[in-house]
N, C-alpha and C positions, 0 to 999 in steps of 0.2 A: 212220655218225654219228661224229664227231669226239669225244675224248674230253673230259668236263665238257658236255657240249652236254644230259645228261639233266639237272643242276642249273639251267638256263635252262628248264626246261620241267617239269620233271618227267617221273615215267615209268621204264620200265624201262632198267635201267644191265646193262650185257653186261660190263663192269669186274667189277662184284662180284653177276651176275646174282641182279639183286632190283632193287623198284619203288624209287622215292627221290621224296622231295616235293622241290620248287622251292624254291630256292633265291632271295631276291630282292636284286637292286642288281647283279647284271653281276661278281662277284667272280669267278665262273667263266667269262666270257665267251670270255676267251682263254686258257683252261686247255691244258696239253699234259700229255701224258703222259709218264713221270720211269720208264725202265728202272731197277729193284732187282733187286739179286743175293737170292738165297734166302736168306742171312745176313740181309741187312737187312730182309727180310721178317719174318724169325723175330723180330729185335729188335722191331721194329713191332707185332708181336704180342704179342711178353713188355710191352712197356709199355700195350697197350690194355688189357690184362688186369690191372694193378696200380690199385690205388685211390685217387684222382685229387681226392679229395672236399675232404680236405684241402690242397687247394691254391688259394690265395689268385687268384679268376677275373681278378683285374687282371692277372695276370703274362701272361695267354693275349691277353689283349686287348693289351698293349704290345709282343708278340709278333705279332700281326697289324698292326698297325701300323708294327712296326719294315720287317716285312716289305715293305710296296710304297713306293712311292713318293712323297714328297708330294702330286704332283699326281693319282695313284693315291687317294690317301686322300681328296683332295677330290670328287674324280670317283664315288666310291664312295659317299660319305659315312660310310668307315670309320671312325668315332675312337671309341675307345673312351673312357666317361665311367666314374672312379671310385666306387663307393659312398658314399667321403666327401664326394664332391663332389653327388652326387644330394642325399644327406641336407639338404645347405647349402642345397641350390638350394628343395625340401620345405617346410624350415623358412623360407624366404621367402619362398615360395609363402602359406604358411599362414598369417603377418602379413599380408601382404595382403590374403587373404579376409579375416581377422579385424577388419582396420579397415577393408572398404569395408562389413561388416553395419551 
């Protein structure tokens, strides 16, 4: 099994032997696998392990984004949408309801 090929499907990962749910849109499609020295593992762990909570989720999302390609991002339908911008869209969602009652 090619690696990423258990996020297209689900199921059991021999990467990090344990089940993993599916993943959907093909983001993993053509995943490869990335050789890390033991160092960079270690780091990757010291930062899994630190508290993430406070961190503002638009930066992760413009981070994924930054990430592939435009036409990646289309194909995907990667884009990340802001909170501020949900809210706006919310709030004129909810004029609408309110004057088609």
């Amino acid at each position: 099994m090619r690696p990423g090929i258990a996020f297209l499907k689900g199921g059991y990962s021999p990467a990090i032997q344990e089940d993993i749910k599916q993943f959907n849109g093909g983001l993993f499609h053509d995943a490869i696998a990335v050789e890390i020295t033991e160092d960079e593992l270690t780091l990757l762990e010291k930062a899994a392990r630190r508290d993430w909570h406070s961190v503002e989720p638009a930066i992760f999302g413009t981070l994924l984004e930054q990430a592939l390609s435009a036409r990646d991002r289309s194909r995907l339908g990667a884009h990340y949408t802001p909170r501020w911008r949900l809210r706006s869209l919310r709030r004129i969602a909810d004029a609408i309801a309110c004057a088609a009652r």
